[in-house]
C-alpha positions, 0 to 999 in steps of 0.5 A, spaced: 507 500 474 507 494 480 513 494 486 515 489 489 520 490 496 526 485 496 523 484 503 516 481 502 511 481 509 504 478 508 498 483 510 491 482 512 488 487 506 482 488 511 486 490 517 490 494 512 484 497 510 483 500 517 489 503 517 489 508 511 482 509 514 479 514 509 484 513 503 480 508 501 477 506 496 475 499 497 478 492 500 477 485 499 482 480 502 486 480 496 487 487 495 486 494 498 486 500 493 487 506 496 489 514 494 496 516 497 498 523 496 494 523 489 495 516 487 491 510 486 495 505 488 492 497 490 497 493 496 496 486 495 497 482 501 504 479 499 506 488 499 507 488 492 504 495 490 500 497 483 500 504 481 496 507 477 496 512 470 503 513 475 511 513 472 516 516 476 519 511 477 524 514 483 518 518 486 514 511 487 519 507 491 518 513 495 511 512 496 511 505 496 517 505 502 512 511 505 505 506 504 509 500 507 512 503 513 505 506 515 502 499 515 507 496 518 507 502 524 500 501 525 500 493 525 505 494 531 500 500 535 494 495 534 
């Protein structure tokens, strides 16, 4: 499934990469994929967020609110 927030910001994938450190999996500057909490998840640089083989729909809008909320605290903090 993908969300996508009413609110989109634009995220510079590599520099989000250095914020999730060593969840990640791999980034190009279209996407970051990386694990949260056990999920493959992939943020594209318009905050929309793919999951994969994942179907709770309530508990991805946690996660995807949790994700979102870290890169925005960590570009602040850089």
């Amino acid at each position: 499934m993908m969300l996508s927030p009413s609110e989109r910001s634009k995220f510079d994938t590599l520099e989000v990469s250095r914020i999730l450190g060593d969840r990640v999996l791999r980034a190009t500057k279209d996407m970051v994929e990386f694990m949260y909490k056990d999920v493959k998840l992939t943020l594209y640089p318009n905050s929309s967020i793919m999951f994969y083989h994942f179907t709770d729909l309530e508990i991805a809008y946690t996660y995807a609110d949790e994700v979102l909320e870290t890169v925005k605290v960590g570009r602040r903090e850089a």
